[in-house]
C-alpha positions in Angstrom: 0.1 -23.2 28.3 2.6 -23.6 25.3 5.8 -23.3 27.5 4.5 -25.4 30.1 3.5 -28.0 28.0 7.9 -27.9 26.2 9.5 -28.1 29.7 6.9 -30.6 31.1 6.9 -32.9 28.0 10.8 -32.1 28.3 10.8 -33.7 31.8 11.2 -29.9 33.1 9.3 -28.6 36.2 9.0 -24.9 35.3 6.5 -22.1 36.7 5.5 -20.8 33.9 4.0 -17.1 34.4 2.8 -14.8 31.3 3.6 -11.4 32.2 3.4 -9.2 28.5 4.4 -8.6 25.2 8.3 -8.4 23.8 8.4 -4.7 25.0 8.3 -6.4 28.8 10.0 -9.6 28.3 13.0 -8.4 26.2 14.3 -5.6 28.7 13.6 -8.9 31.5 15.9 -10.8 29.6 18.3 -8.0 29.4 18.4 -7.9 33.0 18.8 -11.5 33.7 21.7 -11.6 31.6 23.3 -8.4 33.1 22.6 -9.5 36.8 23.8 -13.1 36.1 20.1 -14.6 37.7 19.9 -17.8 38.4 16.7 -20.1 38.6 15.4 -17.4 35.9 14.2 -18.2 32.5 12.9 -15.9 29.7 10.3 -17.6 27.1 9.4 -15.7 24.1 8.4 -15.1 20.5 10.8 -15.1 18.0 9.1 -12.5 16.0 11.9 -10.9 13.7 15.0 -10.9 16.3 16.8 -13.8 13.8 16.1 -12.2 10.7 17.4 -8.8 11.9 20.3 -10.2 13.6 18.6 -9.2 17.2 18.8 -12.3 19.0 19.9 -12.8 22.8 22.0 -15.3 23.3 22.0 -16.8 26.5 20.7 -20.1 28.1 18.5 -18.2 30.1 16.8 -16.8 27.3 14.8 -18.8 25.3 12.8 -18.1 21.7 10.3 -19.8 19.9 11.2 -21.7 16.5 8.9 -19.9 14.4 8.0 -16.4 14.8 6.0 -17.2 17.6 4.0 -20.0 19.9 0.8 -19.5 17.8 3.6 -20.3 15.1 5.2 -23.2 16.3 1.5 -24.6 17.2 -0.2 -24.1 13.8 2.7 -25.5 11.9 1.9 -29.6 12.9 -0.9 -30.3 15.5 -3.9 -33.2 15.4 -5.6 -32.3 12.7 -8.2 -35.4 13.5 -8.6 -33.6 16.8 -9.1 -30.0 15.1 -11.6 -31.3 12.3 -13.8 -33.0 15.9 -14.5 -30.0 17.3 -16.6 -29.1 14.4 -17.9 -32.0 12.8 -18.6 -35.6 12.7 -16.8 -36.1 9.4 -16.9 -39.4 7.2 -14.4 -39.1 4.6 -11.5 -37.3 6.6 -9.0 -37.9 4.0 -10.8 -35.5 1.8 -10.6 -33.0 4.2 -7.1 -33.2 5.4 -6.1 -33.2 1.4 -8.0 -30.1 1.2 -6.7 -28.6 4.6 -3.1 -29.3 3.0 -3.8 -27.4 -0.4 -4.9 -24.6 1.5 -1.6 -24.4 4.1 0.3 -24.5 0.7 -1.4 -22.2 -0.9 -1.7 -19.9 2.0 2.3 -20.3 3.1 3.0 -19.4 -0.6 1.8 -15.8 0.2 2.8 -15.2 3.5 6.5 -16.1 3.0 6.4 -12.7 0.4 4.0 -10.8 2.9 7.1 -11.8 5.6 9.6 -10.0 3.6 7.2 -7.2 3.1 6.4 -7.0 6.7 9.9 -6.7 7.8 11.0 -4.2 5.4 8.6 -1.7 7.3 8.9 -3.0 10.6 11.0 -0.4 11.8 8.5 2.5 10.3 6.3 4.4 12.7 3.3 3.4 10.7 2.4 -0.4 11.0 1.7 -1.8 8.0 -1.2 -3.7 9.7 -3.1 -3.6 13.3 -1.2 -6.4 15.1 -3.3 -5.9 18.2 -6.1 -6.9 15.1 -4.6 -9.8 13.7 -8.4 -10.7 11.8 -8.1 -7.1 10.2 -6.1 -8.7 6.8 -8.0 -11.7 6.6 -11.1 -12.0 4.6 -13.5 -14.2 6.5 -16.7 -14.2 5.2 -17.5 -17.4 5.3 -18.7 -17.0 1.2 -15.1 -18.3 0.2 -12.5 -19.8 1.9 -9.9 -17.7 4.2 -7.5 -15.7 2.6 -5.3 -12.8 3.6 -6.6 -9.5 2.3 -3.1 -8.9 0.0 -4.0 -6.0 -1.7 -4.7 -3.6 0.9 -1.2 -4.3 2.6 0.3 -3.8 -0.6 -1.9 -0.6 -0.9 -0.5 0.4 2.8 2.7 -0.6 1.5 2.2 1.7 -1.5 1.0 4.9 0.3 3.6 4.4 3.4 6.4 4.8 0.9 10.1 3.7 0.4 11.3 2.6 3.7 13.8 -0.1 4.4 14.2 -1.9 8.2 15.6 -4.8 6.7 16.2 -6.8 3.8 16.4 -10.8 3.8 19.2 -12.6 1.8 18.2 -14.5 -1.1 19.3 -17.7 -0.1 17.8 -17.3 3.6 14.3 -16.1 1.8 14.2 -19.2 -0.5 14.3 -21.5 2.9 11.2 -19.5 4.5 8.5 -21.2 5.5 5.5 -18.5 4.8 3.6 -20.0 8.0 6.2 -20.3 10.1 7.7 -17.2 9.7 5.0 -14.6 8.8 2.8 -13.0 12.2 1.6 -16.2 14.0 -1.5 -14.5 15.3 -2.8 -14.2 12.1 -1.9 -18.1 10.8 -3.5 -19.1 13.9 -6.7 -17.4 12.7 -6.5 -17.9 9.0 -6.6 -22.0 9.9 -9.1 -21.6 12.9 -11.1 -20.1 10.4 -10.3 -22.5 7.4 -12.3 -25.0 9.2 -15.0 -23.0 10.4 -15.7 -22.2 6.7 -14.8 -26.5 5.6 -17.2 -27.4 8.1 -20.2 -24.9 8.4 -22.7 -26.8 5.8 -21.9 -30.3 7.6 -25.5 -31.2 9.6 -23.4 -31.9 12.6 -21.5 -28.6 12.1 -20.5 -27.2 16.1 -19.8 -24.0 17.2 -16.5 -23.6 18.8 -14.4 -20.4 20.0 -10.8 -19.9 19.1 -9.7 -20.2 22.3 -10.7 -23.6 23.0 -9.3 -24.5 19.1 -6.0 -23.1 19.9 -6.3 -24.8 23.4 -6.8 -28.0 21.9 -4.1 -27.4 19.0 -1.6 -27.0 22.1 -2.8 -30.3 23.9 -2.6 -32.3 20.8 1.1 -31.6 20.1 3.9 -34.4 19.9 6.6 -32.1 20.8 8.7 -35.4 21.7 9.5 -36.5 17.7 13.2 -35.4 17.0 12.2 -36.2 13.7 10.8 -32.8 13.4 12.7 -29.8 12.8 10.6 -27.7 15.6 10.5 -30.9 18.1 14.6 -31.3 17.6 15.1 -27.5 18.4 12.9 -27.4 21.9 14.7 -30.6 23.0 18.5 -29.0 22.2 16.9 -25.8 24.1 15.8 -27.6 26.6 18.7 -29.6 27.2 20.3 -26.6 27.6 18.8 -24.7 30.2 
């Protein structure tokens, strides 16, 4: 739905087809470059390929802006539409104000968690369950949703010196915690944010992640070259 909605908004008629993780698409795009293919895109998460220096580079082979499309969602979508699915909500100011404090907040930690997470990346033993992205985030519903810090610096602790990679200064001071940290869990951290903001409204709704992040992708302006993540898709696109 993500991809689709860049090349169509793009002026792109793509098939789009989702057919696995990195471990399936990476070797695909391998191939594609190899074999010269034509009429043959690869679309995929970023995850750590431009921090480690990894990335293909190739027309043909396109990557996310942020470390993935959960990523590249979460970072600027209709918050007005988000806070509807919940609520009828009077003072919505308030909230966005509060929703904005949190991403701060929030993005604050994850950019050190990011250069954490890649400096065991390589290791056998994951620092966290990937496949269970809710696993480091404490979501109670008591407090608002926060990643669980201490035990992935407790894993950290007991996995031991290791080193994948290390990120330069200057490049870590330009991370974007959000943007750059496992989108899976941002997505959930702010699904969750406003399942906790909204839960004690009378008109409070139940709604599944799947239609949030449905809606989060339908709501994007992807068209605004104002934006650093609109500007990239559109030289990407362009490009193809």
């Amino acid at each position: 739905m993500f991809w689709s909605k860049i090349f169509s908004d793009h002026g792109k008629s793509v098939v789009c087809k989702s057919l696995g993780s990195k471990t399936v698409l990476r070797p695909l795009a391998e191939r594609v470059i190899s074999e010269n293919l034509s009429h043959v895109l690869v679309a995929m998460d970023r995850d750590y390929e431009g921090l480690r220096g990894s990335l293909l580079h190739d027309s043909r082979v396109l990557y996310t802006y942020g470390y993935s499309w959960e990523s590249d969602v979460f970072m600027d979508f209709s918050f007005d539409h988000a806070l509807a699915l919940f609520a009828t909500v009077a003072q919505k100011r308030k909230f966005y104000e509060d929703y904005k404090a949190f991403l701060e907040k929030q993005s604050r930690v994850l950019k050190r968690l990011t250069a954490l997470d890649l400096k065991y990346i390589g290791h056998n033993e994951a620092l966290f369950d990937r496949e269970k992205p809710l696993a480091i985030i404490n979501a109670s519903g008591s407090s608002e949703p926060f990643i669980k810090v201490d035990a992935i610096l407790a894993k950290a602790k007991a996995i031991g010196k290791f080193q994948t990679c290390s990120i330069p200064e200057a490049i870590y001071r330009a991370l974007v915690g959000l943007h750059c940290f496992y989108g899976k869990v941002v997505s959930r951290l702010i699904f969750h944010w406003f399942v906790f903001r909204t839960k004690k409204i009378p008109s409070c709704r139940k709604t599944s992640f799947d239609t949030f992040a449905a809606m989060a992708i339908s709501s994007l302006d992807v068209t605004n070259a104002q934006a650093d993540r609109n500007a990239y898709y559109s030289r990407l696109v362009a490009s193809v």
